[in-house]
C-alpha positions in Angstrom: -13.1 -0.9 20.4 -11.5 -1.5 17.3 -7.7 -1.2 17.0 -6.0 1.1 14.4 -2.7 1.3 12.3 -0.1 4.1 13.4 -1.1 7.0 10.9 2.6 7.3 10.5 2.6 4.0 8.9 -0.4 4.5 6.7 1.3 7.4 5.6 4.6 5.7 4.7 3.0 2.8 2.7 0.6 5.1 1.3 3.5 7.0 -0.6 5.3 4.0 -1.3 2.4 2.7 -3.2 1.4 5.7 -4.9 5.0 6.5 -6.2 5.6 3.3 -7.3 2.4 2.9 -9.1 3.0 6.1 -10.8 6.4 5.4 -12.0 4.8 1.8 -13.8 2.0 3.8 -15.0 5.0 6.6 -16.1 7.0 3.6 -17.7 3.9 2.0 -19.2 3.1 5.4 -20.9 6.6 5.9 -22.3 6.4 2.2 -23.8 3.4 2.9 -25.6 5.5 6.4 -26.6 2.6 8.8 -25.6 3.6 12.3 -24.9 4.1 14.3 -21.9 0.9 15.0 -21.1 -0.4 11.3 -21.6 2.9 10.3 -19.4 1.7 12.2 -16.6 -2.1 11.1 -16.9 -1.1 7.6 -17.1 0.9 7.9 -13.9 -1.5 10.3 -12.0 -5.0 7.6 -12.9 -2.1 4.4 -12.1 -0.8 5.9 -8.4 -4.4 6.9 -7.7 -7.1 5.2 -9.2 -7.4 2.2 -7.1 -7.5 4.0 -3.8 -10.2 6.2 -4.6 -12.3 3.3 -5.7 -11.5 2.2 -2.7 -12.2 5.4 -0.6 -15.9 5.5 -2.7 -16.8 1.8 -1.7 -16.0 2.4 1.9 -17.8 6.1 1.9 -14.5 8.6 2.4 -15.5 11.7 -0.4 -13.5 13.0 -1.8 -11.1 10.3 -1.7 -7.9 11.1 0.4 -5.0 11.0 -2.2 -6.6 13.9 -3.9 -6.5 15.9 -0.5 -3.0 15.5 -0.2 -1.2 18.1 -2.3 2.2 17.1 -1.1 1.2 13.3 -2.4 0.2 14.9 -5.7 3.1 17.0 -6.8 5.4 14.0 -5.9 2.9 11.7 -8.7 4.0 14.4 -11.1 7.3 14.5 -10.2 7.7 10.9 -10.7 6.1 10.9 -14.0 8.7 14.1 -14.9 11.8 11.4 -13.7 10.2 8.7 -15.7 9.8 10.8 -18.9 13.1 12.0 -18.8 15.2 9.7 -17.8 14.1 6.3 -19.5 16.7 6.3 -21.6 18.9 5.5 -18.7 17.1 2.3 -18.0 17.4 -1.0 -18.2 15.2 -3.8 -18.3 12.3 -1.5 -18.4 9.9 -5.0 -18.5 12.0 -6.2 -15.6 11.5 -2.5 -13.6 7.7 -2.3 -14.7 6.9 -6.1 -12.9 9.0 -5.2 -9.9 7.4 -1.9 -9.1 4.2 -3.0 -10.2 4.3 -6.2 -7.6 5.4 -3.8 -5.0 2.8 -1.6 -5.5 0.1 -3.9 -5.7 1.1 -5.6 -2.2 1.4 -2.0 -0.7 -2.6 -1.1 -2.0 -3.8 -4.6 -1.3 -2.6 -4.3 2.5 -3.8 -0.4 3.2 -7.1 -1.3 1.1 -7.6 -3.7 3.4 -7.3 -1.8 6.6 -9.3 0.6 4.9 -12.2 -1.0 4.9 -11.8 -2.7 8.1 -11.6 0.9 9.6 -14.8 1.3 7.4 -16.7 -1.2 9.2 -16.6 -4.0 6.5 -16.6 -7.8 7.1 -14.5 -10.2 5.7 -15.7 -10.3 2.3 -15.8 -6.4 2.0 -12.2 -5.8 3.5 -10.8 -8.5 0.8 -12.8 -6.6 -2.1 -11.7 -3.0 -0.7 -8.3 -4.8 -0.7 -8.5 -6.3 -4.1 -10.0 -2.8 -5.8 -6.8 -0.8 -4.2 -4.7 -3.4 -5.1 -5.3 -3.9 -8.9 -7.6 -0.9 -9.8 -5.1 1.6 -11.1 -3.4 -1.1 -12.7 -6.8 -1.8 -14.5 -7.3 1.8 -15.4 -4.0 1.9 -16.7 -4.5 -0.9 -19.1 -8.0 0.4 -20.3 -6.4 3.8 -21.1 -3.3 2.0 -23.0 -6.0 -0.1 -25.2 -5.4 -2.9 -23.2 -7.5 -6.1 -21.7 -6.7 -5.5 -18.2 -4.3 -7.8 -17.0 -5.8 -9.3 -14.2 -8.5 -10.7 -16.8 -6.2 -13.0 -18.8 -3.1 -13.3 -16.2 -1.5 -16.8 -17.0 2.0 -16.0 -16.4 1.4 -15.7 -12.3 -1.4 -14.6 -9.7 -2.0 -10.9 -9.3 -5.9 -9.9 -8.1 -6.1 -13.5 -6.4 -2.6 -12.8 -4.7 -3.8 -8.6 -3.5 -7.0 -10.6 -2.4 -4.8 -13.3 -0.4 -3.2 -9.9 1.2 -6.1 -8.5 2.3 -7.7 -12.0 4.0 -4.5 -11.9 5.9 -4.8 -8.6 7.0 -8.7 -9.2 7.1 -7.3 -12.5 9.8 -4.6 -11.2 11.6 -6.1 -7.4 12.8 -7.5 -8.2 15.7 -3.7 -9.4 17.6 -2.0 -6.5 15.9 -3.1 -3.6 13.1 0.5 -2.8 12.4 1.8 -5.9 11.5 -1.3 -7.8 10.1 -0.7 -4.4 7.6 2.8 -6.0 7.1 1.9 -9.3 7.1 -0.6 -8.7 4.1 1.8 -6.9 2.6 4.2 -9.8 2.6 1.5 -12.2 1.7 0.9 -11.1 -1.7 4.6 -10.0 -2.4 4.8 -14.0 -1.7 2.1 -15.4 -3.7 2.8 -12.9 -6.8 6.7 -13.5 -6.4 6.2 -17.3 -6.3 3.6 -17.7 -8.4 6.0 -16.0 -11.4 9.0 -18.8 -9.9 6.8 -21.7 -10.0 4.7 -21.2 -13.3 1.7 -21.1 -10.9 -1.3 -19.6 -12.5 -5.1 -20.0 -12.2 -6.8 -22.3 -14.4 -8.6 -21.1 -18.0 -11.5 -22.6 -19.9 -10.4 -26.0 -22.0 -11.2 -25.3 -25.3 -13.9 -27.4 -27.2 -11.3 -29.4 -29.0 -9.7 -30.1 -25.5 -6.3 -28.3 -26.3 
């Protein structure tokens, strides 16, 4: 029989991660100065778009965020905050990375107890893990006119680090749903955190010339 996460739980991280993805997908939008409208896209596709990936490759339709009308209306009202408040930010760069690791350790760690609820193996859990983890971020960059991040990332580790996250969780279920959730979580905070500290990065193609 397998063992499950307390729904209470689930439900916490799940509005962590969706609000904080919507307010870097808010702040992203306000960067790139779109208007209202596009403010509120960008932060609804952001909070959302790699869980329902995720809730398509492990067969829930239609996904769960857009069952939840409560979750909804709180997207909005963080891309609302966002627009209107910006001004009174600082270190919007800064603000953008720190929600954006947060959210992506929340997604990685729920994706992956997604699909181990799902039924996946190892190698499905880390890619529903991976897809929750960095898909809203990727849909966010598409939309921006952007090369998704996580294709050119030399700065620190992102996907690798959500997919770390999930192997953990992936590891550690069968002792203890609740905290191999937590100790996911913590494991890509970790590897994104100190990747960005130690000028860790993955390695890129040498160019012909060697440079």
């Amino acid at each position: 029989m397998l063992l499950s996460v307390s729904p209470n739980l689930l439900e916490l991280l799940s509005w962590l991660g969706t609000l904080t993805f919507a307010a870097t997908g808010a702040l992203v939008g306000v960067q790139r100065r779109f208007d209202l409208l596009g403010v509120l896209v960008l932060a609804a596709v952001t909070a959302i778009g790699g869980g329902s990936i995720r809730d398509v490759i492990v067969g829930i339709l239609p996904p769960t965020s857009l069952q939840n009308e409560p979750l909804l209306w709180g997207i909005a009202l963080s891309g609302l905050v966002v627009f209107y408040l910006h001004r009174f930010l600082r270190a919007e760069g800064r603000l953008i990375y720190g929600l954006d690791t947060l959210g992506l350790a929340v997604f990685a760690s729920l994706g992956a107890e997604r699909g181990l609820s799902g039924g996946l193996g190892m190698w499905g859990t880390v890619f529903a893990g991976a897809v929750s983890g960095v898909g809203g971020g990727v849909l966010r960059d598409l939309l921006t006119g952007q090369v998704p991040g996580i294709l050119y990332r030399n700065g620190d580790l992102y996907a690798s680090a959500a997919a770390a996250g999930a192997l953990v969780v992936f590891w550690s279920y069968p002792f203890s749903p609740e905290w191999a959730v937590v100790a996911g979580l913590v494991t890509t905070l970790a590897l994104r955190l100190g990747s960005r500290a130690l000028g860790l990065k993955l390695p890129v193609p040498r160019h012909p010339g060697g440079v």
